[in-house]
VEXMI-104417 format. One record per residue (C-alpha): x, y, z; residue in one letter. Coordinates in steps of 0.25 Angstrom, whole numbers, plus 5000, padded with zeros to 4 digits. Each point is the difference from the previous one (the first is absolute). Layout:
<sites>
XYZA;...
</sites>
This chain:
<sites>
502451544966X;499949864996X;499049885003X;500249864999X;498949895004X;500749875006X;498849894999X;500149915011X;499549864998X;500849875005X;501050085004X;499850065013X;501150065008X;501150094998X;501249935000X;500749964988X;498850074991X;500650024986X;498550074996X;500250095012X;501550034997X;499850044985X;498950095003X;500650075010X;501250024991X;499050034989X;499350105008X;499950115010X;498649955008X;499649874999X;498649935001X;500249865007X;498549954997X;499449885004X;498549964992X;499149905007X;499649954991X;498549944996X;500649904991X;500649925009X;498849975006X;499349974989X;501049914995X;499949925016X;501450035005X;499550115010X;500049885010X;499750055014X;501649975006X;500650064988X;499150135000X;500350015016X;501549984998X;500050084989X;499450125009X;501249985009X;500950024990X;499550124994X;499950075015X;501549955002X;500350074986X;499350115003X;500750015013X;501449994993X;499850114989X;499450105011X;501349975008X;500650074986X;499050124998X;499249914991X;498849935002X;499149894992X;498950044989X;499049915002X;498949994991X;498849904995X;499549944988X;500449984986X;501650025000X;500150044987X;498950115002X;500750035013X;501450024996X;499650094988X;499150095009X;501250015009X;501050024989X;499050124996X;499850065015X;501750025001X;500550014986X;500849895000X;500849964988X;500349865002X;499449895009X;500949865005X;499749885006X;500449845000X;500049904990X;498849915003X;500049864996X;498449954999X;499250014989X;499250125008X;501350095001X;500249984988X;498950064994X;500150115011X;501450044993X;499450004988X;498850085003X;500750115008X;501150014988X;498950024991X;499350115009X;501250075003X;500750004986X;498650064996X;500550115012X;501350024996X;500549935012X;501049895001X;499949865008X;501449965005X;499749845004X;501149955007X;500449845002X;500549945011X;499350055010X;499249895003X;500949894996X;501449995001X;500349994985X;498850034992X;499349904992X;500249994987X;501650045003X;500449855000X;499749924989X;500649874996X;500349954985X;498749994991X;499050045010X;499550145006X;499949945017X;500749895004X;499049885004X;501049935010X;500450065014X;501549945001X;500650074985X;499350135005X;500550015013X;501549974994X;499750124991X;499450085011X;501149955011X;501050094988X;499250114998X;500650145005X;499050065010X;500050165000X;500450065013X;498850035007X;499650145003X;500050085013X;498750065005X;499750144995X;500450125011X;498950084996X;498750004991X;499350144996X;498849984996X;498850104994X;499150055011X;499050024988X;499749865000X;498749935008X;500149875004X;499349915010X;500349935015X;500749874995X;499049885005X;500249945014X;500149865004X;499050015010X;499050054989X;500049864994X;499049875005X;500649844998X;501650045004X;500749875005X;500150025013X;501549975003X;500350084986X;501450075002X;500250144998X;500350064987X;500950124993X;501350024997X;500350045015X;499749875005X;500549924989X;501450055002X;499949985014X;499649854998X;501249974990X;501150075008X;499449925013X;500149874991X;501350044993X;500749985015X;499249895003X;499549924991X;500750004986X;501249925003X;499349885004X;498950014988X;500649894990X;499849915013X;498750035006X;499150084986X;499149885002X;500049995014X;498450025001X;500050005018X;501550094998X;499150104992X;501550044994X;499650074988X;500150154999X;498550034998X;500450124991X;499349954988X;498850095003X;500950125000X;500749954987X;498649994994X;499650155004X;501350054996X;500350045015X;501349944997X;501050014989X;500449844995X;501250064995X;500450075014X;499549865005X;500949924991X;501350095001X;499949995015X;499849845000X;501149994991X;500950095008X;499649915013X;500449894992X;500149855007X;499049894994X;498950095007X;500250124991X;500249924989X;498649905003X;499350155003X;500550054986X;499549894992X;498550015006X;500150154995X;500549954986X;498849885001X;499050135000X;500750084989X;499949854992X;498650015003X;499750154996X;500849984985X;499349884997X;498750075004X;500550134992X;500149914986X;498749935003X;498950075005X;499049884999X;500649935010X;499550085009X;498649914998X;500749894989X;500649885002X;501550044998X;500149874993X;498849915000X;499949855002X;498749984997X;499350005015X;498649975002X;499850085012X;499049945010X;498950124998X;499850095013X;498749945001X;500649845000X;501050055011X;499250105009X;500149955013X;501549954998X;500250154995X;499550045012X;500649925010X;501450034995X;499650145000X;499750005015X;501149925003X;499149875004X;500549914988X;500849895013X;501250044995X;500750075011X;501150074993X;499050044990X;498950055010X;501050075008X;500750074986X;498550054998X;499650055013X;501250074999X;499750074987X;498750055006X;500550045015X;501250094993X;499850024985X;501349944998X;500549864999X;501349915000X;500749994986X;500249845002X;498550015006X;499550054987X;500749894992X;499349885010X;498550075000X;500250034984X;500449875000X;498849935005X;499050074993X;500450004986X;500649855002X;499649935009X;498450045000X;500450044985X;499350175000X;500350094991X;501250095003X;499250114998X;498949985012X;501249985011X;500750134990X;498850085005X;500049975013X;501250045005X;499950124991X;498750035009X;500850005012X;501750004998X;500650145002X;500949984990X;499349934990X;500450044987X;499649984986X;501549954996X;500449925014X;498549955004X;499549964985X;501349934996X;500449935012X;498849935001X;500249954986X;501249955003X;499549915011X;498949984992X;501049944988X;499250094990X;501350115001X;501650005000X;500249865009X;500949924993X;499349895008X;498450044998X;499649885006X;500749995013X;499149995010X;500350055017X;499549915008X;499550085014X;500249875011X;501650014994X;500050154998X;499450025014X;501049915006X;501250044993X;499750165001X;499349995014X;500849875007X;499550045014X;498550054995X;500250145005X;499450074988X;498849895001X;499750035013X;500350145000X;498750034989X;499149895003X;499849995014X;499249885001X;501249914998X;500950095011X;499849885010X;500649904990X;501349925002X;500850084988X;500649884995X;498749974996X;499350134997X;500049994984X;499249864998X;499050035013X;499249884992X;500849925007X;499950025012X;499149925011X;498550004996X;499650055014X;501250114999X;499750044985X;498450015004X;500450095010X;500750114990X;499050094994X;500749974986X;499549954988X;500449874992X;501050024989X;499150054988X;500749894990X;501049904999X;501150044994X;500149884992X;498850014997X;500250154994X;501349964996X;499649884991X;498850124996X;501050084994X;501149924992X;498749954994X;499550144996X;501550044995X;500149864993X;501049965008X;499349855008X;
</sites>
């Protein structure tokens, strides 16, 4: 009789599994485990929403590989120690999991092959899993990543995607092997309160439902922020509960300029996981540095603060952070205005805002969080790092009737919408009357602030 161990990481559902479809070809039982992991804590990305939707997802696998004969090995602490001991409790003679991207991964590849060669067992690590094509596939002419969003996504736009892979019919696994109750949602303090459910379950649910009614209207209304048109499936894509070629083929196959606008935000996230792949640093480095001087955390507390509690006078902004809090998720064009603001217009560092969302976004990322805000922040891969969105235009253009606004910051609901982006200018009696704060800067002012820093006056 023979074992294989499929480790589980950002991958976490059981449609289109290449590691889970190798090793049941390989094998005659297999050992789907999952290892929570100490590290990750330890590292500050066990963030309170992640770790509750990430209890949901491995019920919901659970779930699905019971339906087969199978269940999910759940065990704790370091995983190279945990997939050895379980490799040694069934026999296995190979173990398989997804190709990682971060700088942490990495070295778990490279561990566990060490500790398993010293075995006698192989490690199968499969790509495209987690992105679409994996990083490091596409390269342009004299460089290992390509630094510019537009020549990738003509490169990626022409790559073959493999057909994606059915859902295994039945799993066997060792009745030999212990394993514990995977974690519950309800076990963990400081969850958003309007957090959305998570597994692979849900996640399939959500994009079938958006499919009908949503994707071919997207290239019109992705930045509708009252419309709330998006597909919200990027904290899925982050766990893996969804496969982003499955994703991709499907969208493509819709076709329409809504397929096709959906399509290009999956290639974006690819974009963002190959440049991460080739440099690591970025992660906490300027991707490409011009020089800023930083206000110090110190200089900027009480602006740092009022942006994060979404009482900075800016209602697009406040209303984009409040929202961030309530549900551990926020608009994309949302994140470009509140990045926006702190890293330009009260000139912060990227990496406070970074970490912030990091603490509350269910799907932040190292790739997708990190990156993005240095491409707001003109320190990444914007061709124009010194563009600057301003939240009174943004607010007005993005939320014309104020919806959004008055939606998250209810001490404005009573005003006219016309209106409700600049409530400064409103009557004095009618302004005094709103439980709102002042805005935090003038945007002049912390427009002048910043061409001067990036020696640009």
């Amino acid at each position: 009789m023979t074992v294989a161990v499929v480790l589980f990481t950002s991958d976490l559902r059981l449609h289109d599994h290449p590691p889970l479809r190798a090793a049941l070809r390989a094998a005659d039982e297999v050992v789907p485990l999952f290892v929570l992991d100490p590290g990750i804590r330890a590292a500050g990305f066990d963030a309170p929403n992640r770790r509750a939707f990430l209890a949901d997802c491995l019920a919901d696998l659970d779930a699905g590989l019971r339906r087969r004969g199978g269940r999910l090995v759940v065990r704790s602490g370091p995983v190279v120690r945990e997939v050895t001991a379980v490799v040694a409790e069934c026999g296995a003679t190979e173990v398989h999991l997804a190709a990682g991207v971060t700088r942490y991964a990495h070295r778990r590849e490279e561990a566990l092959a060490r500790e398993l060669e010293a075995r006698g067992v192989a490690l199968h690590v499969h790509d495209s899993v987690i992105t679409a094509v994996a990083p490091g596939v596409l390269t342009p002419a004299g460089s290992d990543h390509f630094a510019v969003f537009t020549p990738f996504f003509r490169r990626w736009s022409q790559a073959a995607l493999r057909d994606p892979y059915d859902p295994p019919r039945a799993v066997r696994v060792p009745a030999a092997v212990r394993g514990e109750d995977p974690p519950s949602r309800h076990d963990v303090t400081g969850v958003s309160p309007g957090l959305g459910p998570g597994g692979e379950t849900a996640g399939r649910d959500r994009f079938a439902r958006w499919t009908r009614s949503g994707l071919a209207a997207y290239a019109d209304r992705q930045d509708d922020l009252a419309g709330d048109a998006t597909s919200r499936l990027s904290p899925y894509l982050h766990f893996g509960a969804l496969s982003p070629v499955e994703l991709a083929r499907r969208a493509s196959a819709h076709g329409g300029p809504g397929g096709e606008a959906f399509v290009r935000q999956l290639c974006w996230r690819d974009f963002h996981y190959q440049v991460l792949a080739a440099r690591p640093a970025a992660s906490v480095r300027d991707y490409r540095t011009r020089q800023d001087r930083w206000r110090t955390p110190e200089e900027a507390a009480e602006e740092i603060t009022a942006w994060r509690d979404g009482r900075t006078g800016y209602p697009v902004v406040d209303a984009a952070m409040r929202q961030l809090r309530h549900e551990g998720w926020m608009h994309n064009r949302a994140r470009l205005l509140t990045a926006s603001f702190l890293t330009k217009t009260l000139y912060v560092d990227w990496r406070i805002g970074a970490r912030h969302f990091l603490d509350l976004l269910v799907d932040g990322d190292v790739a997708n969080n990190q990156l993005n805000w240095q491409w707001i922040a003109g320190t990444g891969t914007d061709t124009r790092p010194h563009r600057v969105l301003n939240p009174v235009i943004q607010g007005k253009r993005f939320d014309p009737e104020g919806e959004y606004v008055r939606r998250w910051v209810p001490e404005l609901r009573s005003v006219d919408p016309r209106r409700v982006h600049e409530p400064w200018r409103l009557p004095e009696a009618e302004r005094a009357a709103l439980d709102y704060p002042p805005p935090l800067i003038d945007l002049d002012a912390g427009l002048a602030r910043f061409r001067q820093a990036r020696g640009r006056s």
